[in-house]
PDB file with SEQRES, HELIX, SHEET and CRYST1 records, atoms N, CA, C and O in Angstrom:
SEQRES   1 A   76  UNK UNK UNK UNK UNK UNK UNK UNK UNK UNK UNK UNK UNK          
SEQRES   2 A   76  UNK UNK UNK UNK UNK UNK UNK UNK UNK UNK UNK UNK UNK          
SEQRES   3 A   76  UNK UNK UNK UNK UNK UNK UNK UNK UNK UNK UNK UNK UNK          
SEQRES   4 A   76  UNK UNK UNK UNK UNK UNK UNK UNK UNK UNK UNK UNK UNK          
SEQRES   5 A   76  UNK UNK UNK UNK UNK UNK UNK UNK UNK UNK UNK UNK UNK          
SEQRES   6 A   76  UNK UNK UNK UNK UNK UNK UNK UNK UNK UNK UNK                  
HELIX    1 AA1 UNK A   10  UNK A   14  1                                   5    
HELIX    2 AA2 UNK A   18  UNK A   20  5                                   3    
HELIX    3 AA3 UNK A   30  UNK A   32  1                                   3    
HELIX    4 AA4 UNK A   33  UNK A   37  3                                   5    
HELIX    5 AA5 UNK A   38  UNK A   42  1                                   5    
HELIX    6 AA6 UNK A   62  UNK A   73  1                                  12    
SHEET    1 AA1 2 UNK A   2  UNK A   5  0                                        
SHEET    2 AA1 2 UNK A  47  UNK A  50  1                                        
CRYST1    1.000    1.000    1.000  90.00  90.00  90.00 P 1           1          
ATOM      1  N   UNK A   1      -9.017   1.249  10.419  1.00  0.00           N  
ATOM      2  CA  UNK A   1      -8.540   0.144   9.607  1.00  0.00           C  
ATOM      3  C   UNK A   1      -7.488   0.657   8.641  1.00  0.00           C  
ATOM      4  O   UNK A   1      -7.476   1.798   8.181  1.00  0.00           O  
ATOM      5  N   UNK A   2      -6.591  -0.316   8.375  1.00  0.00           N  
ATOM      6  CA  UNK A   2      -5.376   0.180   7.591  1.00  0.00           C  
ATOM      7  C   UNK A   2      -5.173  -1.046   6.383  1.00  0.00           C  
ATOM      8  O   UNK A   2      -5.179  -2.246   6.660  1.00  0.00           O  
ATOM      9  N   UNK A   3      -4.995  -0.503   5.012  1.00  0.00           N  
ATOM     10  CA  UNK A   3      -4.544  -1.440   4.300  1.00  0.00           C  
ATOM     11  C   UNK A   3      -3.116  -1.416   3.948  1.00  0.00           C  
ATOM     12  O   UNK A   3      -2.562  -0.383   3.570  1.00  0.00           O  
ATOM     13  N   UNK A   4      -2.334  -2.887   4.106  1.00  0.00           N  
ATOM     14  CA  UNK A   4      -0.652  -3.195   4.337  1.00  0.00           C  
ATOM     15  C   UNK A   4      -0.374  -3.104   2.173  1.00  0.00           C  
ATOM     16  O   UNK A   4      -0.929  -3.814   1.334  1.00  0.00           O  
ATOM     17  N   UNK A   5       0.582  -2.051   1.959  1.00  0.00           N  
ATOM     18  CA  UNK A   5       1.474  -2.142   0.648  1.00  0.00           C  
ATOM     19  C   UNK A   5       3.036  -2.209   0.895  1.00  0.00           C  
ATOM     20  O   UNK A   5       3.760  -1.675   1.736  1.00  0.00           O  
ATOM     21  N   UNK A   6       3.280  -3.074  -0.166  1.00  0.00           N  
ATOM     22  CA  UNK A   6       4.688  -3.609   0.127  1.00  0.00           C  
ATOM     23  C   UNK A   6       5.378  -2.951  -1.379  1.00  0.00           C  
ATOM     24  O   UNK A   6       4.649  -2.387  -2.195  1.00  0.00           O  
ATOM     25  N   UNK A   7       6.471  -3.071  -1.541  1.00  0.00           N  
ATOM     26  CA  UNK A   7       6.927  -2.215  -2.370  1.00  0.00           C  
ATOM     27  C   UNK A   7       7.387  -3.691  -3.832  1.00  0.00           C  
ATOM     28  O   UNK A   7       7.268  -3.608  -5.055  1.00  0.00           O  
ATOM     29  N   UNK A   8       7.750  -4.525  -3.220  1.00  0.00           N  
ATOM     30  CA  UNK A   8       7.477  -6.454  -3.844  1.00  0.00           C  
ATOM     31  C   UNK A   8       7.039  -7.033  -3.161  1.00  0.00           C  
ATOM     32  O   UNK A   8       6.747  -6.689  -2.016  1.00  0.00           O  
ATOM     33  N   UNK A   9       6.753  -8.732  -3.966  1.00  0.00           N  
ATOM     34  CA  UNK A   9       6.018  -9.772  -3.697  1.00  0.00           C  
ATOM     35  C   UNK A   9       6.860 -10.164  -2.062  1.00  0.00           C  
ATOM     36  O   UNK A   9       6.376 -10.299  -0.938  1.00  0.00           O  
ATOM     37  N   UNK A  10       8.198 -10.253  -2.528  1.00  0.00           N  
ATOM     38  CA  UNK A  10       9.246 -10.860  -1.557  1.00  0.00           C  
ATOM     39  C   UNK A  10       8.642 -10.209  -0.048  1.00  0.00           C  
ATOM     40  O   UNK A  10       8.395 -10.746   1.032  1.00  0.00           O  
ATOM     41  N   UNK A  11       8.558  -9.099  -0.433  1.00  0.00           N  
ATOM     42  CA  UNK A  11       8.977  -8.033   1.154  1.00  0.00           C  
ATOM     43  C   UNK A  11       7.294  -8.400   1.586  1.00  0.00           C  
ATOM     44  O   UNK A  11       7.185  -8.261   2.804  1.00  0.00           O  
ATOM     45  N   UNK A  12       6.215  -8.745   1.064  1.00  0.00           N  
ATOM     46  CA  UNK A  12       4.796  -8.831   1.094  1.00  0.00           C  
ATOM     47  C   UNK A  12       4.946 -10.353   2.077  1.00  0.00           C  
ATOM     48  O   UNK A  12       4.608 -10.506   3.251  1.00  0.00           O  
ATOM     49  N   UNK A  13       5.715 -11.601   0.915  1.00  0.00           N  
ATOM     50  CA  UNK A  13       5.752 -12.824   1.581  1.00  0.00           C  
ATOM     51  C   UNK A  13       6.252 -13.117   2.959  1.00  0.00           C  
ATOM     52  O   UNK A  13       5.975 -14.098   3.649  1.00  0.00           O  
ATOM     53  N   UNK A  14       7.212 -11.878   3.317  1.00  0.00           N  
ATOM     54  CA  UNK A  14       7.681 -12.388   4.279  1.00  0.00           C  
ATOM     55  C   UNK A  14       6.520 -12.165   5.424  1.00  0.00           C  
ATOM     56  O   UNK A  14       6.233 -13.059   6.221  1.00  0.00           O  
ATOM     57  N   UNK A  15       5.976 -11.057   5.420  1.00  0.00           N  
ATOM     58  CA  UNK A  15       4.592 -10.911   6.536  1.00  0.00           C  
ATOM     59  C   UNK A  15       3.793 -11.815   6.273  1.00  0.00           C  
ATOM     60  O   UNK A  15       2.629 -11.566   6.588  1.00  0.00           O  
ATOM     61  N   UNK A  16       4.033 -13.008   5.698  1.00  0.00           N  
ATOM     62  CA  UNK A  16       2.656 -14.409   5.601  1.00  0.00           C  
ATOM     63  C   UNK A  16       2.973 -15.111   6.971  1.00  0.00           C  
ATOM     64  O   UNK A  16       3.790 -16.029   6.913  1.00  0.00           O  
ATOM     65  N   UNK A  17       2.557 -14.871   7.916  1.00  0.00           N  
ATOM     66  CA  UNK A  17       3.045 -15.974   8.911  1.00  0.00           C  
ATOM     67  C   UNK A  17       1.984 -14.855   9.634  1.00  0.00           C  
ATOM     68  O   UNK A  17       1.489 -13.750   9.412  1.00  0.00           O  
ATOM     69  N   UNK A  18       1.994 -16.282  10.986  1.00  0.00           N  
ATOM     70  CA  UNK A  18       0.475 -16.024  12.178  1.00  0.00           C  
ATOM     71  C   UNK A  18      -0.714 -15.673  11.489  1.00  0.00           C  
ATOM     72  O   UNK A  18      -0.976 -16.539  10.653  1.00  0.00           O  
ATOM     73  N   UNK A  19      -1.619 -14.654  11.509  1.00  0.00           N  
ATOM     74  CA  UNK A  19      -2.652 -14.078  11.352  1.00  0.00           C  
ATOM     75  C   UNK A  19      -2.941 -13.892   9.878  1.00  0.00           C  
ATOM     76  O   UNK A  19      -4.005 -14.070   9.286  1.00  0.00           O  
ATOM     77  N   UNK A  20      -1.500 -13.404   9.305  1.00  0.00           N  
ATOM     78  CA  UNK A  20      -1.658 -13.781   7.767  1.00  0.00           C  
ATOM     79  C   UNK A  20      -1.215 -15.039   7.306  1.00  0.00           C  
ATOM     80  O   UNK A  20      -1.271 -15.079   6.077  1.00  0.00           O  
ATOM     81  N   UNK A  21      -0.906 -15.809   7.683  1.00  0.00           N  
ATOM     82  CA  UNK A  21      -0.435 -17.049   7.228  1.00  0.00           C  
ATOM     83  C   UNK A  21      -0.783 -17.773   6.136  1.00  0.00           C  
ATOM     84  O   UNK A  21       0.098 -18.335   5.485  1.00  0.00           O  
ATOM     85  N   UNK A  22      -2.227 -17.872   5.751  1.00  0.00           N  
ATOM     86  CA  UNK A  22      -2.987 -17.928   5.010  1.00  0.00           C  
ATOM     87  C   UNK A  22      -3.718 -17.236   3.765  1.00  0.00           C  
ATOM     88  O   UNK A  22      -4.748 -17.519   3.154  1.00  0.00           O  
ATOM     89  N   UNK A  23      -2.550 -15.980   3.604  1.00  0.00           N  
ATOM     90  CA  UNK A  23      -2.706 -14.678   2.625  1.00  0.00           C  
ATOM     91  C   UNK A  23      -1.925 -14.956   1.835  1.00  0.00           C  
ATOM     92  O   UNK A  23      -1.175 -15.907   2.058  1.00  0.00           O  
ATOM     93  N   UNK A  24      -1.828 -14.204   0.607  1.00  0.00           N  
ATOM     94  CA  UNK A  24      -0.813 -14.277  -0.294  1.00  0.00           C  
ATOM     95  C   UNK A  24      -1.048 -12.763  -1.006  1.00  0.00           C  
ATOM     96  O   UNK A  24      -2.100 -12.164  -1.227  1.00  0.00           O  
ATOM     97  N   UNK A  25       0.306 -12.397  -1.268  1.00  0.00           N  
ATOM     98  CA  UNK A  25       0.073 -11.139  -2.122  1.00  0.00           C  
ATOM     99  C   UNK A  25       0.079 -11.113  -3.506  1.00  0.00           C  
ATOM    100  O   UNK A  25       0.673 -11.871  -4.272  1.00  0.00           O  
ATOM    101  N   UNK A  26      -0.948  -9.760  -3.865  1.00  0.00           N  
ATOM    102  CA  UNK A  26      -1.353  -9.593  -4.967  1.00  0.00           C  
ATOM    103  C   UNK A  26      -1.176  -8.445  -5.758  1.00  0.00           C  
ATOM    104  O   UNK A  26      -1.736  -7.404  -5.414  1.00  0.00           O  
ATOM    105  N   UNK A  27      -0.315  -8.493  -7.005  1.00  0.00           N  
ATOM    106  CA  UNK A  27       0.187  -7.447  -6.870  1.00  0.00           C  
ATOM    107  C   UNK A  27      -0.795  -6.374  -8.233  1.00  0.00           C  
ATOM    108  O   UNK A  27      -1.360  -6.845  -9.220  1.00  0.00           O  
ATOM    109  N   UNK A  28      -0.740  -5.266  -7.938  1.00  0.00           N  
ATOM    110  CA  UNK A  28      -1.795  -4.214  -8.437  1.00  0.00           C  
ATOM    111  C   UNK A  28      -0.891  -3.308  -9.579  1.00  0.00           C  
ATOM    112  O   UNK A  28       0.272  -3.077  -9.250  1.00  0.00           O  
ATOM    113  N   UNK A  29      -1.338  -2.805 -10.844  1.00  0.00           N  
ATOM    114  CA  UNK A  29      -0.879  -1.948 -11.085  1.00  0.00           C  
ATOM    115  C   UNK A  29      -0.761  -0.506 -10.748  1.00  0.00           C  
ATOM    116  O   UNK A  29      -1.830  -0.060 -10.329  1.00  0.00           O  
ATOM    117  N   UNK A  30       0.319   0.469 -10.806  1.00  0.00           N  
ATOM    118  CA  UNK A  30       0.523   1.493 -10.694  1.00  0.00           C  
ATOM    119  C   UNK A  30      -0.809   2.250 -10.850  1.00  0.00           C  
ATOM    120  O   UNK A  30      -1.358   2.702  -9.846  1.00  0.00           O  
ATOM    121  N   UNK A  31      -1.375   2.413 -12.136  1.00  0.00           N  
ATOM    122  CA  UNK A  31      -2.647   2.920 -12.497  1.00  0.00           C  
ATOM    123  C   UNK A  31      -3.928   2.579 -11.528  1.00  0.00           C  
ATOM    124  O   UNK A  31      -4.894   3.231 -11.130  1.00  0.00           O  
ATOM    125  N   UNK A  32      -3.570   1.552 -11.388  1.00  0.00           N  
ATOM    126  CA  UNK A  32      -4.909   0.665 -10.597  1.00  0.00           C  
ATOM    127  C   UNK A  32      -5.104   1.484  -9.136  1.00  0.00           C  
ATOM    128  O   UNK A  32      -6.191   1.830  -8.671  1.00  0.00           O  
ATOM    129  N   UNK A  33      -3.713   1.719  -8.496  1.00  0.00           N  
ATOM    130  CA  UNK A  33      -3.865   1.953  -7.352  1.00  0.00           C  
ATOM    131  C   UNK A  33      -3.674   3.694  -7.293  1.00  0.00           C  
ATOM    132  O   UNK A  33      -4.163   4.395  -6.407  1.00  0.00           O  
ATOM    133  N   UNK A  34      -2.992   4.113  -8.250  1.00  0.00           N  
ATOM    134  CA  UNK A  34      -3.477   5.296  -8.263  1.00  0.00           C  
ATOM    135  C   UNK A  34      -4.722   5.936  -8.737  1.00  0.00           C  
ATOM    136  O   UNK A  34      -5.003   7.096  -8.435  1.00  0.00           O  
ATOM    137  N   UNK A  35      -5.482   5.174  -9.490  1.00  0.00           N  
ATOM    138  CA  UNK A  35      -6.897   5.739 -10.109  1.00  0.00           C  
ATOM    139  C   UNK A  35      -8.337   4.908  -9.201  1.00  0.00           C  
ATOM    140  O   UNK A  35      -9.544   5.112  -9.324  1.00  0.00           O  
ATOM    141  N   UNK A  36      -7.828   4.253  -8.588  1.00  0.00           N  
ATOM    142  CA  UNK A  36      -8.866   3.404  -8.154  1.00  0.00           C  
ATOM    143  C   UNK A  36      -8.715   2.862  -6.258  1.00  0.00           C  
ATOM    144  O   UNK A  36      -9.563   2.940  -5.369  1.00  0.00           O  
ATOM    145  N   UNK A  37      -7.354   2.358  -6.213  1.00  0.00           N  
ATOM    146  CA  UNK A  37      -7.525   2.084  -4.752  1.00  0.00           C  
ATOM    147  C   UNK A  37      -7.570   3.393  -3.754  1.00  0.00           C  
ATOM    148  O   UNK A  37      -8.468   3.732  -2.983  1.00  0.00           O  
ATOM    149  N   UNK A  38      -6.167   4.082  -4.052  1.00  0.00           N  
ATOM    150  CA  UNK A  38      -6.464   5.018  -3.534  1.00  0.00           C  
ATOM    151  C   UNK A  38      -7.508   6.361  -3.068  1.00  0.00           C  
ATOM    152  O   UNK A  38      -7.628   6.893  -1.965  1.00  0.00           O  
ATOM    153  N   UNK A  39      -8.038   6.594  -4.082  1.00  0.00           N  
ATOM    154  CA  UNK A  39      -9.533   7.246  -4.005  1.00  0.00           C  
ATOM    155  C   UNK A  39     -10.288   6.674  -3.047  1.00  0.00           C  
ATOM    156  O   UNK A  39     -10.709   7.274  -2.058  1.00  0.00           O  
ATOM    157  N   UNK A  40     -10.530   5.214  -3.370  1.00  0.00           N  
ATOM    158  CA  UNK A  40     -11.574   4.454  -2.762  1.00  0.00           C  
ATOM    159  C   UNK A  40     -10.887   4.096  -1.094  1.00  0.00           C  
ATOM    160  O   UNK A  40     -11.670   3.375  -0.475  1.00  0.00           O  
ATOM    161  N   UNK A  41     -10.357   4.244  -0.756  1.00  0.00           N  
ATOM    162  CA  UNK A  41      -9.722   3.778   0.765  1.00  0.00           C  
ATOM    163  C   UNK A  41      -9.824   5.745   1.103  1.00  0.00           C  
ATOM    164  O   UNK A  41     -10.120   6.003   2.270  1.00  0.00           O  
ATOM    165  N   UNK A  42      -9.604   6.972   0.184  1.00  0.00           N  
ATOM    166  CA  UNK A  42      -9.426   8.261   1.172  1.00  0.00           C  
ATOM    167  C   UNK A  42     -11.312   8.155   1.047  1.00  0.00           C  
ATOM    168  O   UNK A  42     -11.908   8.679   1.988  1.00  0.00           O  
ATOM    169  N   UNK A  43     -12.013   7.630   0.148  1.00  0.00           N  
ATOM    170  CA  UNK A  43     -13.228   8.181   0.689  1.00  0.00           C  
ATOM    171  C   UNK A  43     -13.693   7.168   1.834  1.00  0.00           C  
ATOM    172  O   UNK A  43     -14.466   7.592   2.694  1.00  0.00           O  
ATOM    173  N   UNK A  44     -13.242   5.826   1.876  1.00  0.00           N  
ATOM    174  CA  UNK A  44     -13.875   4.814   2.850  1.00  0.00           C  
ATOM    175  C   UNK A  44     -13.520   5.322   4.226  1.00  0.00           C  
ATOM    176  O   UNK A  44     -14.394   5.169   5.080  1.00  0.00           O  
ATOM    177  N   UNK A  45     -12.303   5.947   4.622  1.00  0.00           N  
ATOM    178  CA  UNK A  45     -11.370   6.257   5.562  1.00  0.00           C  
ATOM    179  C   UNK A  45     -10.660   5.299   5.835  1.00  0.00           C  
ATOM    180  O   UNK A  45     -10.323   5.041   6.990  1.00  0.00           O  
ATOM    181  N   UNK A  46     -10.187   4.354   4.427  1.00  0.00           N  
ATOM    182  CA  UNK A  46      -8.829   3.384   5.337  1.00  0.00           C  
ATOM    183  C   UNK A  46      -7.649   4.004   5.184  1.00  0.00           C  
ATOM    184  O   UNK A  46      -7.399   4.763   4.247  1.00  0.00           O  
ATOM    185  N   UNK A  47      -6.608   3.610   6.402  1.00  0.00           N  
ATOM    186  CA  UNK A  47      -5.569   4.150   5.900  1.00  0.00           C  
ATOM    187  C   UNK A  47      -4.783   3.366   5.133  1.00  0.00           C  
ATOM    188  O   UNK A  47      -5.054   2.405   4.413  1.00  0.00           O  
ATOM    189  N   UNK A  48      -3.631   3.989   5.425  1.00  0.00           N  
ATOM    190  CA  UNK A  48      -2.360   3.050   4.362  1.00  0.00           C  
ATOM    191  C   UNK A  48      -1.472   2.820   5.304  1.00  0.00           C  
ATOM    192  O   UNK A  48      -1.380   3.584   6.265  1.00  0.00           O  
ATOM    193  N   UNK A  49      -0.849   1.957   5.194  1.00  0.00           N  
ATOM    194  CA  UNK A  49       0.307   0.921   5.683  1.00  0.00           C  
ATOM    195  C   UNK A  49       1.214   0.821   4.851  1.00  0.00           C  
ATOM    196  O   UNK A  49       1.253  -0.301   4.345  1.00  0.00           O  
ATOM    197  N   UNK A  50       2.071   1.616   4.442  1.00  0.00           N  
ATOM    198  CA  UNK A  50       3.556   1.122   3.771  1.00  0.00           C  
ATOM    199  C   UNK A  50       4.506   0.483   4.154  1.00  0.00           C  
ATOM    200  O   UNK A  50       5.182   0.991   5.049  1.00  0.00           O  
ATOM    201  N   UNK A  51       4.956  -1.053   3.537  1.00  0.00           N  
ATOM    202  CA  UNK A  51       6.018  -1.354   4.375  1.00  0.00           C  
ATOM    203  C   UNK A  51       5.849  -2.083   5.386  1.00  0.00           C  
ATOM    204  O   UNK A  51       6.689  -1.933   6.274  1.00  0.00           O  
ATOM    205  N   UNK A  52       4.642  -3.201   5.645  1.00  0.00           N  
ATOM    206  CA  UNK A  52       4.833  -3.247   7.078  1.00  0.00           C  
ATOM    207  C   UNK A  52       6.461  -4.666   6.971  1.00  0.00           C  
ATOM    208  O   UNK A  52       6.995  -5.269   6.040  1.00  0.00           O  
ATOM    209  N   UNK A  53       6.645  -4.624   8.297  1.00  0.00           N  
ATOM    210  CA  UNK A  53       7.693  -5.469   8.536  1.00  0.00           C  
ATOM    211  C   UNK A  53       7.432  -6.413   9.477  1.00  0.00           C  
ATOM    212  O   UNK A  53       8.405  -6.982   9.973  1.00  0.00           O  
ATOM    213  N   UNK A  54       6.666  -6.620   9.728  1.00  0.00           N  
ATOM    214  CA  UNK A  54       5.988  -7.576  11.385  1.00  0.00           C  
ATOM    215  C   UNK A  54       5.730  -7.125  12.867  1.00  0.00           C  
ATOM    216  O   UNK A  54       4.923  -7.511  13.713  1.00  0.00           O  
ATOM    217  N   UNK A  55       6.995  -5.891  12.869  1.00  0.00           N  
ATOM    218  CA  UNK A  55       6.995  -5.076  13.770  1.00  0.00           C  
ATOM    219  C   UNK A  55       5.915  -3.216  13.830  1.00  0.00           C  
ATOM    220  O   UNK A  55       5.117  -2.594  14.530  1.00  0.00           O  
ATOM    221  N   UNK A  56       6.594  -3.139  12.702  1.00  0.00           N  
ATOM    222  CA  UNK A  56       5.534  -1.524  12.519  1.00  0.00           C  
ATOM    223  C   UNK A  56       5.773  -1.387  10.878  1.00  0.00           C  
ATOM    224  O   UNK A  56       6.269  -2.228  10.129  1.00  0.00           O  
ATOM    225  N   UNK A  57       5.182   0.149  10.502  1.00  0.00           N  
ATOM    226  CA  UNK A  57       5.313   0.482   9.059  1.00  0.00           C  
ATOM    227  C   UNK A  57       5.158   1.906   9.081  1.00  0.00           C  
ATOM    228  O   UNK A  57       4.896   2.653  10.023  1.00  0.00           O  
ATOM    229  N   UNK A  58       5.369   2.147   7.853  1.00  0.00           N  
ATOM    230  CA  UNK A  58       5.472   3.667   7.397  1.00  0.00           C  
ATOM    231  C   UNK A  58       3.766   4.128   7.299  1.00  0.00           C  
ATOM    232  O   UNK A  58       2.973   3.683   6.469  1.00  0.00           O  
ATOM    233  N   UNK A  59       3.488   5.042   8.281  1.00  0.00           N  
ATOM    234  CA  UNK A  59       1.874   5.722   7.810  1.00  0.00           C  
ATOM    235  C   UNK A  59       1.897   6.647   7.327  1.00  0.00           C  
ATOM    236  O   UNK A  59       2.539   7.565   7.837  1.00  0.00           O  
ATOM    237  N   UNK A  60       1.133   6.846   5.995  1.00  0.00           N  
ATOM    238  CA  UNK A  60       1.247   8.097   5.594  1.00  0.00           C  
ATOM    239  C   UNK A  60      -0.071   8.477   4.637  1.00  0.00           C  
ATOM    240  O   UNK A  60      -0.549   7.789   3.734  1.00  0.00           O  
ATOM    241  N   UNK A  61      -0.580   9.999   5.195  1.00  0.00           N  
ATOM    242  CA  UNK A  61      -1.602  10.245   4.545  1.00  0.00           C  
ATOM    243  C   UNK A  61      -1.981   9.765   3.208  1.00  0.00           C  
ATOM    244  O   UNK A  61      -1.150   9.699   2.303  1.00  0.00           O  
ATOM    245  N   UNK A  62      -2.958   9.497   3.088  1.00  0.00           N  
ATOM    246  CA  UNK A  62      -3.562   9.501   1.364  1.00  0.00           C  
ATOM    247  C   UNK A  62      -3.008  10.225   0.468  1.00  0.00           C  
ATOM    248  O   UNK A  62      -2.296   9.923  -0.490  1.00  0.00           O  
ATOM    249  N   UNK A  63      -3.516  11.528   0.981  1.00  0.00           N  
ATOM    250  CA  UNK A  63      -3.325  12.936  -0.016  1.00  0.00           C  
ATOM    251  C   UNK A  63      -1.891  13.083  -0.133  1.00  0.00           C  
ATOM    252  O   UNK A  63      -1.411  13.767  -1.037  1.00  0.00           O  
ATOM    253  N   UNK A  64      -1.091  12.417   0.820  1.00  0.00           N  
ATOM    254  CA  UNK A  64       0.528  12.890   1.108  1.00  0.00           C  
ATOM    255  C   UNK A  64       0.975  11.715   0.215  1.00  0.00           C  
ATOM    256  O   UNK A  64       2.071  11.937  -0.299  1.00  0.00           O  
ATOM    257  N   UNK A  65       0.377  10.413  -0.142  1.00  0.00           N  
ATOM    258  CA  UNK A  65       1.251   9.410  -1.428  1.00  0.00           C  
ATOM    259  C   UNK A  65       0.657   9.544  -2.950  1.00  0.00           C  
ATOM    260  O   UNK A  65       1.174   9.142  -3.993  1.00  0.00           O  
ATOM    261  N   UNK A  66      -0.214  10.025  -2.819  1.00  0.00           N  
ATOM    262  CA  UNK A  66      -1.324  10.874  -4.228  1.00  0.00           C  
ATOM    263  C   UNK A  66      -0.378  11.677  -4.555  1.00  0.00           C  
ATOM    264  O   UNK A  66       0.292  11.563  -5.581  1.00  0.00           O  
ATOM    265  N   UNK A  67      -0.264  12.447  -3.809  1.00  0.00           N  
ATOM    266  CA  UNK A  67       0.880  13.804  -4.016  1.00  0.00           C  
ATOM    267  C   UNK A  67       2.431  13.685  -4.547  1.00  0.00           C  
ATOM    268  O   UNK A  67       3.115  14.456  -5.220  1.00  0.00           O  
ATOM    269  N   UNK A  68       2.714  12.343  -3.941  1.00  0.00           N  
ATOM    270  CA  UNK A  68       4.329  12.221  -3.953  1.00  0.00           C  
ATOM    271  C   UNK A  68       4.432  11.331  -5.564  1.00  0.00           C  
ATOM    272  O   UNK A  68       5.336  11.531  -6.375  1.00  0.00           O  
ATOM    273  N   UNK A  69       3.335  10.382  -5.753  1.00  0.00           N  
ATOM    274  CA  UNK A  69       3.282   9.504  -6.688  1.00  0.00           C  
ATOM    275  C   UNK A  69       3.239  10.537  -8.364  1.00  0.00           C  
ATOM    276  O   UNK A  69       3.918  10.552  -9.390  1.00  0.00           O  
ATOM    277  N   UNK A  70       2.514  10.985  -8.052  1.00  0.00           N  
ATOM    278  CA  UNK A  70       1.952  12.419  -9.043  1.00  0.00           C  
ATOM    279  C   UNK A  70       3.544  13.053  -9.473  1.00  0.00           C  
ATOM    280  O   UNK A  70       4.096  13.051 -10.573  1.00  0.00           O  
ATOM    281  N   UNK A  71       4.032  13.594  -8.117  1.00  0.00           N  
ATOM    282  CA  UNK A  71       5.428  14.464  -8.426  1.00  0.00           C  
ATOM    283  C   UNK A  71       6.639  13.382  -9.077  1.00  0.00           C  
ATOM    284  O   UNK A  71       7.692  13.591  -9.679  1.00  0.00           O  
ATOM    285  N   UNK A  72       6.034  12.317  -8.700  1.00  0.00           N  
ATOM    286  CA  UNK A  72       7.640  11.409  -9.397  1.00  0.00           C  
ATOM    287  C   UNK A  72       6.957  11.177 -10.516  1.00  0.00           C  
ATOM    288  O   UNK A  72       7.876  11.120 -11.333  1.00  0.00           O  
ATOM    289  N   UNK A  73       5.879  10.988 -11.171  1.00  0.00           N  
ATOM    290  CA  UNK A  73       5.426  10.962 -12.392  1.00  0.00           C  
ATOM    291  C   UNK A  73       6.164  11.357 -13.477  1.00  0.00           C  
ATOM    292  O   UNK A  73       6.652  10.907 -14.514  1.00  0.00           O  
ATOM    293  N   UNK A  74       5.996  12.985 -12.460  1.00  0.00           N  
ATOM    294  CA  UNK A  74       5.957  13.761 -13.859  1.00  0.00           C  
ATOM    295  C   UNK A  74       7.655  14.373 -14.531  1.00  0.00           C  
ATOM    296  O   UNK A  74       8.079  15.287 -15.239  1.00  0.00           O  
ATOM    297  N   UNK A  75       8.302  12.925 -13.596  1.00  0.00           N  
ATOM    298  CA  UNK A  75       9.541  12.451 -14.334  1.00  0.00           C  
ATOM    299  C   UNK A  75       9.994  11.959 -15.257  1.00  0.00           C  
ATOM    300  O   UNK A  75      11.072  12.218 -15.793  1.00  0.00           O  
ATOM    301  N   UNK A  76       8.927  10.907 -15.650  1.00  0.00           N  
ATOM    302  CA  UNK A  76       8.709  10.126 -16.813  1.00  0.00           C  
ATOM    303  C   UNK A  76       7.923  10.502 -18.021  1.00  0.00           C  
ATOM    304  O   UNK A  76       7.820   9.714 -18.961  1.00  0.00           O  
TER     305      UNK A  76                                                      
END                                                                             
């Protein structure tokens, strides 16, 4: 199982059609999903879905957007 993140609402809305048709996106804070979703999906084993577009999306490890999120952090 994979959970779909979109980077905005826009790019989220446009995957509302067929199967999601009936979804709407919700959008999470930074903190939220770094202190809380993420943890909880590497221990459940879901993956991640970045990006989907209707066609495919970006997969990418847990530990590998933990990692990347962390390093652009510590920009700010």
């Amino acid at each position: 199982m994979q959970l779909h993140f979109w980077p905005t609402e826009g790019h989220a809305k446009q995957c509302s059609i067929e199967k999601w048709k009936s979804t709407y996106p919700e959008s999470i804070s930074l903190e939220d999903f770094v202190e809380n979703w993420l943890p909880g999906m590497l221990r459940d084993k879901v993956g991640i879905s970045i990006f989907n577009n209707n066609i495919d999306s970006v997969l990418i490890p847990i530990s590998q957007v933990l990692s990347d999120i962390e390093d652009e952090l510590e920009h700010y």
